[in-house]
MMTF fields as JSON, N, C-alpha, C and O atoms, coordinates in Angstrom:
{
  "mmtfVersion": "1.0.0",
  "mmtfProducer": "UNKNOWN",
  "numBonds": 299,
  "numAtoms": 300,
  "numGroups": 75,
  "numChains": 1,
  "numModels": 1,
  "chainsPerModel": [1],
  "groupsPerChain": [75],
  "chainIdList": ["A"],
  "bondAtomList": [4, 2, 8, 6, 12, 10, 16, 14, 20, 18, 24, 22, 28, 26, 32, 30, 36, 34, 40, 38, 44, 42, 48, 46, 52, 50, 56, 54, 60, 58, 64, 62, 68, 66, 72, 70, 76, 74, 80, 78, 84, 82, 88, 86, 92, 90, 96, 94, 100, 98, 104, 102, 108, 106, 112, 110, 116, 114, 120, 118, 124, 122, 128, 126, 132, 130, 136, 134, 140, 138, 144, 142, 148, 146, 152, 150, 156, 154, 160, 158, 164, 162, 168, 166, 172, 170, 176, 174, 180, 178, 184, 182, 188, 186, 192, 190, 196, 194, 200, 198, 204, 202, 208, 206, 212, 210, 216, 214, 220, 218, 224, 222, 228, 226, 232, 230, 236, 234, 240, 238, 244, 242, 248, 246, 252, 250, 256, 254, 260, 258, 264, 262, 268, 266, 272, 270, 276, 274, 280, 278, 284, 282, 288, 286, 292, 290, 296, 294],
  "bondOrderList": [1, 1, 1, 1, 1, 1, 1, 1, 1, 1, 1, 1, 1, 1, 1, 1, 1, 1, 1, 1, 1, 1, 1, 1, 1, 1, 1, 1, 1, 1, 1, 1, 1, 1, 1, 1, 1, 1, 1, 1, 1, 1, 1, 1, 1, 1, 1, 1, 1, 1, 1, 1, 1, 1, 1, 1, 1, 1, 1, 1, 1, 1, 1, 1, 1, 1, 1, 1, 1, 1, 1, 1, 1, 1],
  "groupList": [{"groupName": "UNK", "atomNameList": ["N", "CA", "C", "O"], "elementList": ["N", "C", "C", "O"], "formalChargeList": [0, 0, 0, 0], "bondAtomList": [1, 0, 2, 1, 3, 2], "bondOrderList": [1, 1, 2], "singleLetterCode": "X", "chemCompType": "L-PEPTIDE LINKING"}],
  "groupTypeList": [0, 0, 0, 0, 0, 0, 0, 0, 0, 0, 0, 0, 0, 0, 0, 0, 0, 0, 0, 0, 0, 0, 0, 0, 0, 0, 0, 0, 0, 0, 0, 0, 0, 0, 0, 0, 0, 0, 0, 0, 0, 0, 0, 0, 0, 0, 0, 0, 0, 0, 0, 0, 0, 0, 0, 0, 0, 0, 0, 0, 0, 0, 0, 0, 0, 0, 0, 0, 0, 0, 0, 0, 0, 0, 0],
  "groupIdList": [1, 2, 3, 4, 5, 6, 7, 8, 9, 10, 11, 12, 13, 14, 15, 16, 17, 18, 19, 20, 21, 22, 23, 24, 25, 26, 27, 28, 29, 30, 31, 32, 33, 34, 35, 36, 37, 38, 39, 40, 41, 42, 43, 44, 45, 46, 47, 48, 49, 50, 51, 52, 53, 54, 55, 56, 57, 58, 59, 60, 61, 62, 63, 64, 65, 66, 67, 68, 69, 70, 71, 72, 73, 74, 75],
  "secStructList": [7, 6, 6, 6, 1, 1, 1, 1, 3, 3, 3, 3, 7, 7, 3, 3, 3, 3, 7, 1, 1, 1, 1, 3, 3, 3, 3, 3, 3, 3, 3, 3, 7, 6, 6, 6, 4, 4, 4, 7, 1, 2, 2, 2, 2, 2, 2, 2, 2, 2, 2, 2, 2, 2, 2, 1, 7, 4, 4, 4, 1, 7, 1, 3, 3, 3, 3, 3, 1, 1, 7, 7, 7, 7, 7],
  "xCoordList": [0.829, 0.0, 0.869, 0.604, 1.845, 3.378, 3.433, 3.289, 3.609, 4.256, 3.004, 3.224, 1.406, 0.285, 0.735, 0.939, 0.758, 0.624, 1.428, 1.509, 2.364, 3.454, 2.358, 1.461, 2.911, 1.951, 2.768, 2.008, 3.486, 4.336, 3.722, 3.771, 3.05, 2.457, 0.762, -0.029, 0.648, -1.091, -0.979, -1.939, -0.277, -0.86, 0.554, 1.641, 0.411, 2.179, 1.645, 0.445, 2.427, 2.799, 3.78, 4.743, 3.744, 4.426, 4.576, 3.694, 5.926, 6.686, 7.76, 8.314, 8.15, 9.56, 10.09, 9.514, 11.345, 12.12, 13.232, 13.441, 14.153, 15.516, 16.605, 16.84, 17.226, 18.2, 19.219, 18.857, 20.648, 21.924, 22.041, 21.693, 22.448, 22.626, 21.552, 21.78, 20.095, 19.042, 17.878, 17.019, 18.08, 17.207, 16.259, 16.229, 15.377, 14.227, 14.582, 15.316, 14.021, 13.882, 12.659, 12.13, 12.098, 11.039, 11.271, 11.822, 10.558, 10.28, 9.132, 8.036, 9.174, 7.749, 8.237, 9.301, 6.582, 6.499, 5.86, 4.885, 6.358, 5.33, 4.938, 5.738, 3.451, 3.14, 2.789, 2.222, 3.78, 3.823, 2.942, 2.631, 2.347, 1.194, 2.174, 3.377, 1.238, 1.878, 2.623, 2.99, 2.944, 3.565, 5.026, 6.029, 5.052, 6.453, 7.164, 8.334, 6.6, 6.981, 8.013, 8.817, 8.161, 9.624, 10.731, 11.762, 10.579, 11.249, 11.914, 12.893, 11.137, 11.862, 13.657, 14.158, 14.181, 15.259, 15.955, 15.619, 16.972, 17.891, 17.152, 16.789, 16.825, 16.771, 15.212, 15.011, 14.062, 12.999, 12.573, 11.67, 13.796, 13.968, 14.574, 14.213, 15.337, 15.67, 14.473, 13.861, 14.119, 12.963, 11.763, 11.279, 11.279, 9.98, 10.81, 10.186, 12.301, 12.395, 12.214, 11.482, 12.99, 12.919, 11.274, 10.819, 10.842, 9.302, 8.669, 8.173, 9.143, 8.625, 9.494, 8.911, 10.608, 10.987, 10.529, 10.606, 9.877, 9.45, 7.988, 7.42, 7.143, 5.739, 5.857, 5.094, 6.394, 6.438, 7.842, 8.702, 7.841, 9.266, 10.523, 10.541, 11.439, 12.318, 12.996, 13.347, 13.117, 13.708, 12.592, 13.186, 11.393, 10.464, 10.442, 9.824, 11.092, 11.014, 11.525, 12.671, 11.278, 11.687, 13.167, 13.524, 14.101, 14.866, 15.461, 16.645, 13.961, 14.398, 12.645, 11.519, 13.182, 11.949, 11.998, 12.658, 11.109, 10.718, 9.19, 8.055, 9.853, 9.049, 8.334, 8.956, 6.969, 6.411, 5.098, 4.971, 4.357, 3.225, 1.542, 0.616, 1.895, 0.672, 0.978, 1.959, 0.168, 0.272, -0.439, -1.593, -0.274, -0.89, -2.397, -2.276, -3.408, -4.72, -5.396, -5.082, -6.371, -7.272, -8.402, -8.502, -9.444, -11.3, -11.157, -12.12],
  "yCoordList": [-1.202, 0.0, 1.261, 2.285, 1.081, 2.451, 2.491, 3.674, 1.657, 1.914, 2.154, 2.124, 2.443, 2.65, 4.353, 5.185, 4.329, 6.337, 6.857, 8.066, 6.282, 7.116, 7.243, 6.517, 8.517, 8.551, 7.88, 8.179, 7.377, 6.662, 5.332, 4.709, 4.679, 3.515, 3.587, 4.502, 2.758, 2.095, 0.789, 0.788, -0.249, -0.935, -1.822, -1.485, -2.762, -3.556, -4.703, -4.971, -5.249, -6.88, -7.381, -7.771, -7.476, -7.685, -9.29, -10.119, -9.418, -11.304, -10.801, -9.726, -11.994, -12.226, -13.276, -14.164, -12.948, -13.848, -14.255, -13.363, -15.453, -16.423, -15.053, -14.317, -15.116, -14.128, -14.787, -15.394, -15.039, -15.695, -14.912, -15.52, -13.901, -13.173, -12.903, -13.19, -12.182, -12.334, -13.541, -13.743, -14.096, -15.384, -15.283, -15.991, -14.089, -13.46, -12.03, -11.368, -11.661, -10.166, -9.668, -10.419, -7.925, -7.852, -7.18, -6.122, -8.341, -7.825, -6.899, -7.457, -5.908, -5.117, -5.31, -5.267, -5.551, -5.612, -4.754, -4.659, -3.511, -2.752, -2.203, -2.031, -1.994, -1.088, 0.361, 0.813, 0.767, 2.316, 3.075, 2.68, 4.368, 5.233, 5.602, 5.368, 6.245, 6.777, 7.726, 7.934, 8.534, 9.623, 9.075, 9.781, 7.944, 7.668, 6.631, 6.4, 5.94, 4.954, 4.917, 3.986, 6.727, 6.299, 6.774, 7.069, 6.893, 7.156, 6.261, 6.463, 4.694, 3.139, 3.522, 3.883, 3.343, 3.086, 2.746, 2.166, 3.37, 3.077, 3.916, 3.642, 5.366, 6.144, 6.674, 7.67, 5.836, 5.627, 4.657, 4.65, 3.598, 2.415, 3.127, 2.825, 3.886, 4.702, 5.411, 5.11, 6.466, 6.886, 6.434, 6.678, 5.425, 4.096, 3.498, 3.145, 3.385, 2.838, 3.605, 3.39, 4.789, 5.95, 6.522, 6.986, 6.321, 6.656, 5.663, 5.956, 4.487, 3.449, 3.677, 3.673, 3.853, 4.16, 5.181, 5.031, 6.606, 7.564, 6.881, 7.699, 6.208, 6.181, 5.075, 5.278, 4.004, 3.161, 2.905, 3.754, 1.676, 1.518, 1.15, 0.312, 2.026, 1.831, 0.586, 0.381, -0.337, -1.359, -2.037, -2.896, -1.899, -2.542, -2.189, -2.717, -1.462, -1.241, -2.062, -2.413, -2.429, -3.534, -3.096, -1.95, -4.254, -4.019, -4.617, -4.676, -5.167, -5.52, -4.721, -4.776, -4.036, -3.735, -3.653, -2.796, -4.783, -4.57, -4.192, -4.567, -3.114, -3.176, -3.643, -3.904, -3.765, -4.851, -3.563, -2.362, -4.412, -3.674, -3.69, -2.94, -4.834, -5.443, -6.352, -7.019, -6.722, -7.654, -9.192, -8.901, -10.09, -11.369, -11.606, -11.525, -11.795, -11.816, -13.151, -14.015, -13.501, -14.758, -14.137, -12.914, -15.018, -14.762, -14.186, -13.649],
  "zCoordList": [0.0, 0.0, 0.0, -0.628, 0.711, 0.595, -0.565, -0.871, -1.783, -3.036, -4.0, -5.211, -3.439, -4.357, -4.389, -5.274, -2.708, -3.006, -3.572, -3.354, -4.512, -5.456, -6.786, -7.212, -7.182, -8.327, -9.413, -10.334, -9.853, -10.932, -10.911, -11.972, -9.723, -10.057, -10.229, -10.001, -10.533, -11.229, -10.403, -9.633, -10.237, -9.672, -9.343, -9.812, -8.648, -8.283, -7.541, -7.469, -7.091, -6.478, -5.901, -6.56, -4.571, -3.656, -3.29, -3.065, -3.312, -3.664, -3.092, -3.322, -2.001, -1.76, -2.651, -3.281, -2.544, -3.69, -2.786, -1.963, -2.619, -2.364, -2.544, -3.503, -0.886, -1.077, -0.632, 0.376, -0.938, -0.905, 0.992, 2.004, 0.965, 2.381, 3.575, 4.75, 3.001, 3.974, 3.99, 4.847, 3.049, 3.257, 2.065, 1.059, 2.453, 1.685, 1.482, 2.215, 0.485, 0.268, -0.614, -1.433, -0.336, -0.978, -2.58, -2.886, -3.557, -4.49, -5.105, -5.166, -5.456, -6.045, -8.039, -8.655, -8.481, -9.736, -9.735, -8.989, -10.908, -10.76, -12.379, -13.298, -12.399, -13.788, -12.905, -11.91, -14.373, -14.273, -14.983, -16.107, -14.435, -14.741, -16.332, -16.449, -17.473, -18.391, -18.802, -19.958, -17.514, -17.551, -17.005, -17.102, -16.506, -16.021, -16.841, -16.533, -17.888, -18.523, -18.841, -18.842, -19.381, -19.918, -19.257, -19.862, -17.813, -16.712, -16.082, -15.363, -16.458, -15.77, -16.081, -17.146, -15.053, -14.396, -12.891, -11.859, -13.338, -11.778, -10.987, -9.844, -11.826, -10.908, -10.6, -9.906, -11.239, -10.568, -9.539, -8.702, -9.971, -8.542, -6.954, -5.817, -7.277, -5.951, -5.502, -4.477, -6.383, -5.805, -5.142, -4.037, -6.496, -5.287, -4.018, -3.017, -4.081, -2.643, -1.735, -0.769, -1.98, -0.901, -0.481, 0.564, -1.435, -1.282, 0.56, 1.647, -0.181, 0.771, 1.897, 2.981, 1.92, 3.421, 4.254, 5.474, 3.575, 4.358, 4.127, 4.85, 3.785, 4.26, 5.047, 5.992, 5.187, 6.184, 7.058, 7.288, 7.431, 8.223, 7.091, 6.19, 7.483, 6.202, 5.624, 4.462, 6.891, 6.712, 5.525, 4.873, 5.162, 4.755, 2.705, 1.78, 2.756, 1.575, 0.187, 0.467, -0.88, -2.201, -2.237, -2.511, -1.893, -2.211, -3.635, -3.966, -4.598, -6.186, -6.824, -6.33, -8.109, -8.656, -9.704, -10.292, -10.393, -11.851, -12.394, -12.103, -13.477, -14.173, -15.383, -16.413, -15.289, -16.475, -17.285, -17.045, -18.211, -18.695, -17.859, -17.548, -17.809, -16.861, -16.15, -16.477, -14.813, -13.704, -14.385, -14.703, -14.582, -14.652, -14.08, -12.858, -14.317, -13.964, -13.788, -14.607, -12.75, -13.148, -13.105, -13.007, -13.18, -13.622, -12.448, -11.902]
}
């Protein structure tokens, strides 16, 4: 819910993924609103993190983020 109130996202998905050092770590997938599309980088990945550290606890924030077009759907 930290990484909805950025306006660069539309919608995301939260997955931990196998980490060699912490065990687990959080992944966010995210689709981006159309004004940021062509903003995907390093340096919109810093920003959604930093985002998430000031709205919640910082330790909590994705420390992997990709971006896609759309999220995967069922009925």
């Amino acid at each position: 819910s930290a990484l909805m109130t950025h306006p660069a996202v539309v919608e995301c998905a939260i997955t931990g993924v196998p980490d060699d050092v912490r065990g687990m770590v959080v992944k966010a997938t995210v689709v981006l609103s159309k004004d940021y599309k062509d903003k995907a980088g390093e340096d919109l990945v810093k920003e959604l993190q930093n985002h998430v550290k000031h709205v919640t606890a910082p330790y909590k924030y994705p420390r992997i983020i990709e971006f896609v077009n759309e999220l995967p759907k069922t009925i």
